[in-house]
MDAnalysis code that builds the backbone (N, CA, C; Angstrom):
import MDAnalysis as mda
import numpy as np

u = mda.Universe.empty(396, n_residues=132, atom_resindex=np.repeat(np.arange(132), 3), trajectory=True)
u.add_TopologyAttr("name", ["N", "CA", "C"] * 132)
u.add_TopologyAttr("resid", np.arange(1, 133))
u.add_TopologyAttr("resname", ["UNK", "UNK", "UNK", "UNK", "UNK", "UNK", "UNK", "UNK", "UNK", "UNK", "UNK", "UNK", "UNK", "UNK", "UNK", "UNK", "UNK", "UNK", "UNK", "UNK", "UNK", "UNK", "UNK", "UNK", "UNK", "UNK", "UNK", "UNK", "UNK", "UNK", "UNK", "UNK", "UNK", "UNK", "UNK", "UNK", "UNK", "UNK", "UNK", "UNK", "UNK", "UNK", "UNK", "UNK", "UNK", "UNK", "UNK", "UNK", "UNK", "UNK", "UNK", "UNK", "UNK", "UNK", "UNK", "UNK", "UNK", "UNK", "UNK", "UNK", "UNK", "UNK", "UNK", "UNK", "UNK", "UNK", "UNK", "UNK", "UNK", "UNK", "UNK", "UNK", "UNK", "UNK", "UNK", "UNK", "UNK", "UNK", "UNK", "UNK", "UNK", "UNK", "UNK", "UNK", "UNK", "UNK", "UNK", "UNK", "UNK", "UNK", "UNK", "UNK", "UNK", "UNK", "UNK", "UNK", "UNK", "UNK", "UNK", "UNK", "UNK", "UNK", "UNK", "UNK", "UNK", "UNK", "UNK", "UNK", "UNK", "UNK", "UNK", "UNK", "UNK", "UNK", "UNK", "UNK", "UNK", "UNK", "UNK", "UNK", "UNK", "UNK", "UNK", "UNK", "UNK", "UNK", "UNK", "UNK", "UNK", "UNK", "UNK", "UNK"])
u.atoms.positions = np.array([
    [-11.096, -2.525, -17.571],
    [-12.098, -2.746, -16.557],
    [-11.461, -2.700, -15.171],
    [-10.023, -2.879, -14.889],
    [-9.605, -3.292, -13.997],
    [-9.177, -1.970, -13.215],
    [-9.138, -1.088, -14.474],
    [-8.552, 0.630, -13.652],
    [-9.722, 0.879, -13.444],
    [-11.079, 0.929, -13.764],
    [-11.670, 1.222, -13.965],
    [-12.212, 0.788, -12.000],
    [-11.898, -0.067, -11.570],
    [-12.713, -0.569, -10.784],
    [-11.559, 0.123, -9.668],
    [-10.247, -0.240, -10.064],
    [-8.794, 0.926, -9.100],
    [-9.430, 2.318, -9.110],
    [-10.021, 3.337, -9.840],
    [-10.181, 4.112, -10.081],
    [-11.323, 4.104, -9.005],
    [-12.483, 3.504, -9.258],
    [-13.583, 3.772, -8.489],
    [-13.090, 3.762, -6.773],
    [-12.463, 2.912, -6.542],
    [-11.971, 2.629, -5.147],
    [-11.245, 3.591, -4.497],
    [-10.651, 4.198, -5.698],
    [-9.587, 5.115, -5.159],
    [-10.464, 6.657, -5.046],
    [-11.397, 7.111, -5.362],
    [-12.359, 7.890, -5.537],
    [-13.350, 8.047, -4.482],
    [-13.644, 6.801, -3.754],
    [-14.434, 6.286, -2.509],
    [-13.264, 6.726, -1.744],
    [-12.128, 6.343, -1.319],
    [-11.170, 6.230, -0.377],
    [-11.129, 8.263, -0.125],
    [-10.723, 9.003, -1.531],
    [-10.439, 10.237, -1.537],
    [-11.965, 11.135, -1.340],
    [-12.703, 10.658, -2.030],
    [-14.321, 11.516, -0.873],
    [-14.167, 11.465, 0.131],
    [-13.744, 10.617, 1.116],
    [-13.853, 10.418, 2.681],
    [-12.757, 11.480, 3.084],
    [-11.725, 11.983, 2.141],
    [-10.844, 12.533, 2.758],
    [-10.866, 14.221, 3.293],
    [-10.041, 14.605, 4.092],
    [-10.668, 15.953, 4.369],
    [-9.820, 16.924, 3.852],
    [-9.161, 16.593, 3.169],
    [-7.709, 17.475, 2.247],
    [-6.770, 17.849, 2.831],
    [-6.499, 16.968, 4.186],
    [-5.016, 16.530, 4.744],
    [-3.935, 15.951, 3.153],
    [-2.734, 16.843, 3.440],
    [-1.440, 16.200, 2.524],
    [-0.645, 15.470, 3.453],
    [0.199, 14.338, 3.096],
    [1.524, 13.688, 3.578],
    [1.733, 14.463, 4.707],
    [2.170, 15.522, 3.837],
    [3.182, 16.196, 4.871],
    [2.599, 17.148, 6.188],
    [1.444, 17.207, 6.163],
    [0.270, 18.166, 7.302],
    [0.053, 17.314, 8.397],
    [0.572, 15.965, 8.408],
    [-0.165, 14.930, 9.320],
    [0.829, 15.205, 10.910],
    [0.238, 15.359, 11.443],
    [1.147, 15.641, 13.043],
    [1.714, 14.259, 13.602],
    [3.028, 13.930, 13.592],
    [3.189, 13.044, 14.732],
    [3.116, 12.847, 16.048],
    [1.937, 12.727, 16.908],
    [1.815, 12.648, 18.255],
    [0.882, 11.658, 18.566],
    [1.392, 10.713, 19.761],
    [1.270, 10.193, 19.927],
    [-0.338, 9.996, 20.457],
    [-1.232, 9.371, 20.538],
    [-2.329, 9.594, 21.401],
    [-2.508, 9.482, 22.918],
    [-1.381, 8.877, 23.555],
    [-1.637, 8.800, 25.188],
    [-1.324, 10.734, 25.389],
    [-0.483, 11.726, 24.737],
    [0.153, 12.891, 24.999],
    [-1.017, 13.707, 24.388],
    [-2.076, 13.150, 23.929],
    [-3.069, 14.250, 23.071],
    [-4.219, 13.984, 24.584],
    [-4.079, 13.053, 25.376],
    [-4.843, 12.568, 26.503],
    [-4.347, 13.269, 27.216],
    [-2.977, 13.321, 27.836],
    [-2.447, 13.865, 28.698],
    [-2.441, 15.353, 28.603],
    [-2.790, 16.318, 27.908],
    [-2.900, 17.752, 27.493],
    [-4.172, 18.062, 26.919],
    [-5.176, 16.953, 27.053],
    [-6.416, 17.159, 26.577],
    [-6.899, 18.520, 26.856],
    [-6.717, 19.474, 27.458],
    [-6.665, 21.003, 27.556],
    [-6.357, 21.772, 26.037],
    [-5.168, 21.372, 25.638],
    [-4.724, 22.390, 24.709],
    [-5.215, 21.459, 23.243],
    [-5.486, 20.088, 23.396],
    [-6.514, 19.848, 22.240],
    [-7.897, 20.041, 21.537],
    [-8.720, 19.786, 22.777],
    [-10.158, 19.549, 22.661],
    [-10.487, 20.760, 21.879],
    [-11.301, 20.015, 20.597],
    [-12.552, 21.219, 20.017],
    [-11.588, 21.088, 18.744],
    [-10.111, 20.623, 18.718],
    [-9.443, 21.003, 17.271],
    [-9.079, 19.823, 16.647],
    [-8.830, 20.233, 15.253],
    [-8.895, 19.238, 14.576],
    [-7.514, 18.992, 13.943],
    [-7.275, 17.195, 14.296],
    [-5.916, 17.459, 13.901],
    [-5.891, 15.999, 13.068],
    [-4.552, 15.750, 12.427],
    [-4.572, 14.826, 11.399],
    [-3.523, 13.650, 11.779],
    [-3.625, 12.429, 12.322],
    [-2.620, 11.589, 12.618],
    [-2.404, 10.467, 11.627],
    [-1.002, 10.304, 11.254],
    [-1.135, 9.125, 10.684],
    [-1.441, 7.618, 11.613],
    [-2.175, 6.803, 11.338],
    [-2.815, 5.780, 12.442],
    [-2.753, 4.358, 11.302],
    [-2.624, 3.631, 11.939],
    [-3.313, 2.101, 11.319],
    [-4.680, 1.762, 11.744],
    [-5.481, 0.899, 11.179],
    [-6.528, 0.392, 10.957],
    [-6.279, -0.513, 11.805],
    [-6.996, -0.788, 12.708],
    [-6.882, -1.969, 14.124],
    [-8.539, -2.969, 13.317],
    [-9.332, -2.580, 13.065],
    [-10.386, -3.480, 12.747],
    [-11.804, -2.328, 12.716],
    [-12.798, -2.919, 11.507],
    [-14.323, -2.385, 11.709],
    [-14.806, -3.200, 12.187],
    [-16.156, -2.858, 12.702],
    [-17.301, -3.580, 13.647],
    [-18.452, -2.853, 12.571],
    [-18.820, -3.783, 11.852],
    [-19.594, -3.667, 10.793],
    [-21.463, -3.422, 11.626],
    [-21.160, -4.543, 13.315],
    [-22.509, -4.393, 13.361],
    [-22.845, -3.035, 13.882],
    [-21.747, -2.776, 14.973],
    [-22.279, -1.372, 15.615],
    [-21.740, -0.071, 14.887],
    [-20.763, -0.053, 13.168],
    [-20.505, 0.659, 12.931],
    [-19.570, 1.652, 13.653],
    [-18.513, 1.002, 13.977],
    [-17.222, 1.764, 14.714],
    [-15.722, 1.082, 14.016],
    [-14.768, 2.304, 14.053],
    [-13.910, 2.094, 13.125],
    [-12.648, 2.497, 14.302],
    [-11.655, 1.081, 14.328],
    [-11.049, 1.653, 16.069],
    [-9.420, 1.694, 14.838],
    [-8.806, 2.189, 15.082],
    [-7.501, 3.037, 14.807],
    [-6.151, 2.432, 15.581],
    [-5.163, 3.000, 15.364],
    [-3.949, 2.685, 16.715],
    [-2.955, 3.437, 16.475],
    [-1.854, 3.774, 17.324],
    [-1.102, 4.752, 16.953],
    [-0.017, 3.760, 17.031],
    [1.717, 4.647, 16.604],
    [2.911, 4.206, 17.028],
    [3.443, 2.899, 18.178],
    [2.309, 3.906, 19.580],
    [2.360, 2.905, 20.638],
    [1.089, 1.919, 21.108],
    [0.714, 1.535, 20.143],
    [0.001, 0.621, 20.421],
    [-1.524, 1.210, 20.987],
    [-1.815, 2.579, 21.209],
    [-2.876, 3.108, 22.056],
    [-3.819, 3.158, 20.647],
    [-5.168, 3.107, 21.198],
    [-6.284, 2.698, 20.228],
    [-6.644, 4.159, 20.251],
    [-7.991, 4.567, 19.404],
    [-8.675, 5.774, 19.168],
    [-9.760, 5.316, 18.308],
    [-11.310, 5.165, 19.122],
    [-12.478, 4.410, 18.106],
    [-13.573, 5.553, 17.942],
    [-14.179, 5.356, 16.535],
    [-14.995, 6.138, 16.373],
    [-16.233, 5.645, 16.317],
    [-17.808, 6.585, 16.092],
    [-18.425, 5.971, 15.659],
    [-18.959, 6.552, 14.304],
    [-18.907, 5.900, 13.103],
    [-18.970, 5.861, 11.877],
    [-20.256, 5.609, 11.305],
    [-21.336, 5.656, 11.898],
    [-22.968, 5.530, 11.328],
    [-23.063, 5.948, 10.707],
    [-23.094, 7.277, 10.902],
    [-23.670, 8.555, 9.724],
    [-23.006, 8.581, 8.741],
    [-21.674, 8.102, 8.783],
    [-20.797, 7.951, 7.836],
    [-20.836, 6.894, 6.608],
    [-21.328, 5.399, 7.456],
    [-21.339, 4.510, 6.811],
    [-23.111, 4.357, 5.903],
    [-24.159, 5.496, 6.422],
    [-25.040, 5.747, 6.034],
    [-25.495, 6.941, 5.119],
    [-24.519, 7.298, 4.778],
    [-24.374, 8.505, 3.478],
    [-24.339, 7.709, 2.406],
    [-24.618, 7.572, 1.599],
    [-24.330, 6.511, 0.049],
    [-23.094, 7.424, -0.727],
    [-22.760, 8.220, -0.462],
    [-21.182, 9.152, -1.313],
    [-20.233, 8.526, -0.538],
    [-20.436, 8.713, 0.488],
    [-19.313, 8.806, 1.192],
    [-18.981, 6.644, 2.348],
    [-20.160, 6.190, 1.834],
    [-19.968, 4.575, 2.455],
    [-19.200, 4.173, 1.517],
    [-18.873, 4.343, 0.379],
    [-17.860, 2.925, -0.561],
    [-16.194, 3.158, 0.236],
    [-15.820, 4.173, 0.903],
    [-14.447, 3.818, 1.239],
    [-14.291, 3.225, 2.126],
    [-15.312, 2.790, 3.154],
    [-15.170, 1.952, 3.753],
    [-14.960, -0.268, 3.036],
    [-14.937, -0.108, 1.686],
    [-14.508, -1.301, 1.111],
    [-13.795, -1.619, 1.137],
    [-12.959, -0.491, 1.269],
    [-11.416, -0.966, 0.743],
    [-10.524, -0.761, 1.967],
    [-11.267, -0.870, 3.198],
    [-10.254, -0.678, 4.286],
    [-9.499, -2.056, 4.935],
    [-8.524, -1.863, 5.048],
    [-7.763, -3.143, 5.440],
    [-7.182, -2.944, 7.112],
    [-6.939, -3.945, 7.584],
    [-6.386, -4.397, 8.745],
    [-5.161, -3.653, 8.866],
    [-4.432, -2.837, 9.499],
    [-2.826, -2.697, 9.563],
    [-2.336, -1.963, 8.622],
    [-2.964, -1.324, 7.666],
    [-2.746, -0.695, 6.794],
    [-2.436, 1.113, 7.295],
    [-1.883, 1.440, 7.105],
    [-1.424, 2.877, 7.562],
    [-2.734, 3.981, 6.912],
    [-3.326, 4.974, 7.872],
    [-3.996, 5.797, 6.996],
    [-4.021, 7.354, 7.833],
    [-4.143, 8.473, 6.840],
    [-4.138, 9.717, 7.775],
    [-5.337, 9.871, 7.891],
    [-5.497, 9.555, 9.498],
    [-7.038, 9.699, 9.864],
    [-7.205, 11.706, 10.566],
    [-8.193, 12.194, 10.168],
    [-8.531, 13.588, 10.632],
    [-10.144, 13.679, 11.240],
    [-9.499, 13.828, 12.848],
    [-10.745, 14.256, 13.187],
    [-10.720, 15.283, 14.837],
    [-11.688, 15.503, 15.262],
    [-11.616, 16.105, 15.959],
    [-11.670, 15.651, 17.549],
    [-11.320, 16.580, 18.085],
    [-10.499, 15.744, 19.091],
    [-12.057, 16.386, 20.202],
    [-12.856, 15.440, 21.303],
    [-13.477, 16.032, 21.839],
    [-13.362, 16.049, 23.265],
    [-12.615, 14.976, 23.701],
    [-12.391, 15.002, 25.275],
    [-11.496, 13.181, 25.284],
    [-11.609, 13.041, 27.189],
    [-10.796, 11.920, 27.313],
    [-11.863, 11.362, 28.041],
    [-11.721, 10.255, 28.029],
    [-12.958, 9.174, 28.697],
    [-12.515, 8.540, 29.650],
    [-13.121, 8.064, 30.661],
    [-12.867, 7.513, 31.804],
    [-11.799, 6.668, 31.960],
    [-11.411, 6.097, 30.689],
    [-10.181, 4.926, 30.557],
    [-8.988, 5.853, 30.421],
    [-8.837, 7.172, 29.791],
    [-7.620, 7.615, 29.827],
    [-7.468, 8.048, 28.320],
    [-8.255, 7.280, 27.304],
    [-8.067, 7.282, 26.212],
    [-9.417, 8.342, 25.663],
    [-8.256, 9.068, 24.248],
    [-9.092, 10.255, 23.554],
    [-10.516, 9.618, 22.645],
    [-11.354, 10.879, 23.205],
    [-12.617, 9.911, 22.056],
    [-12.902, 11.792, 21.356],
    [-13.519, 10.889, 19.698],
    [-13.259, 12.314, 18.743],
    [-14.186, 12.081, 18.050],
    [-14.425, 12.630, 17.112],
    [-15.344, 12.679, 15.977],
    [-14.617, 12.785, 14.499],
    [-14.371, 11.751, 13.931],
    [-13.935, 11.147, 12.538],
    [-14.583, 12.282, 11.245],
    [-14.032, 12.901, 10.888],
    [-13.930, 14.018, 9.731],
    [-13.689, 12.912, 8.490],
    [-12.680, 12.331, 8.571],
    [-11.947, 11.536, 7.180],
    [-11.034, 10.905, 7.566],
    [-10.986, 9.943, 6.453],
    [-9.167, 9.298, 6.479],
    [-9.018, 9.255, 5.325],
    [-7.398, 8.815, 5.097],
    [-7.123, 8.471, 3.909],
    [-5.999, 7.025, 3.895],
    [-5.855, 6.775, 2.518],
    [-5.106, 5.325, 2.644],
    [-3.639, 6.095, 2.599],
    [-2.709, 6.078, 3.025],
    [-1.421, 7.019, 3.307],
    [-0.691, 6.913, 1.718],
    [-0.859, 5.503, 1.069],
    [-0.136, 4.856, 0.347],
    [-0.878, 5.907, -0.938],
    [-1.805, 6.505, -1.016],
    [-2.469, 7.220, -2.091],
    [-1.456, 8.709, -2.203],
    [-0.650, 8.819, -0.918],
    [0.497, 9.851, -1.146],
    [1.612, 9.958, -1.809],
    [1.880, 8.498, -2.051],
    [3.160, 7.691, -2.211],
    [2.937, 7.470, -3.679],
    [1.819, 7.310, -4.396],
    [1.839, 7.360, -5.948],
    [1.931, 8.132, -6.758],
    [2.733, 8.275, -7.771],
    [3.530, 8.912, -8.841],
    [2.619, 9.954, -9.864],
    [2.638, 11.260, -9.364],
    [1.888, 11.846, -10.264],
    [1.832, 12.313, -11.551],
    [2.266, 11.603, -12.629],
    [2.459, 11.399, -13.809],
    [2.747, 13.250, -14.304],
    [3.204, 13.870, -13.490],
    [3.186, 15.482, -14.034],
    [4.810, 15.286, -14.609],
    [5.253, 14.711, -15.685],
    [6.210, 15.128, -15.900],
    [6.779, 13.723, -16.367],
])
């Protein structure tokens, strides 16, 4: 019962995902994706990020990078799909995840605002694929 319920979670977590691997995820920072917002905007790229916190009421899911710089989305439509809402269960605080989305401009604060494609839990890279 207990894989059974690992299994389901882990199934929610991988629907949300956009078929970013480990190794596809770009390291850059988000103040430098601000600062060149020229040669980003419109594309879609894959960062590994931590989970800073959800806001369950207004449905926004805020992120953080290396240096501490945030990146928030808004997640409605997302959290209002019934396929694709269970991975939001299993999201934790501080937890590392490759978030992919698209990058659309910089906002008055300095900081990038995008449109959320997927994430994934990073640690779902890191498990042993029994091929062998």
């Amino acid at each position: 019962m207990l894989r059974l319920a690992v299994s389901l979670a882990l199934c929610g977590a991988i629907a949300l995902a956009s078929g970013a691997r480990a190794q596809e995820y770009q390291d850059i920072p988000l103040a430098d994706i601000a600062a060149n917002i020229t040669a980003y905007k419109g594309k879609t790229i894959t960062l590994r990020l931590k989970l800073k916190y959800m806001d369950t009421v207004f449905n926004r899911l805020v992120f953080y990078d290396r240096k501490n710089i945030d990146v928030e989305f808004d997640v409605e439509h997302i959290a209002k799909d019934r396929k694709r809402a269970p991975a939001f269960l299993n999201l934790h605080g501080g937890m590392e995840y490759l978030v992919t989305f698209r990058v659309i401009d910089v906002g008055k604060m300095g900081l990038v605002m995008g449109e959320l494609e997927g994430f994934v839990p990073l640690v779902l890279y890191k498990l042993p694929s029994g091929n062998g």
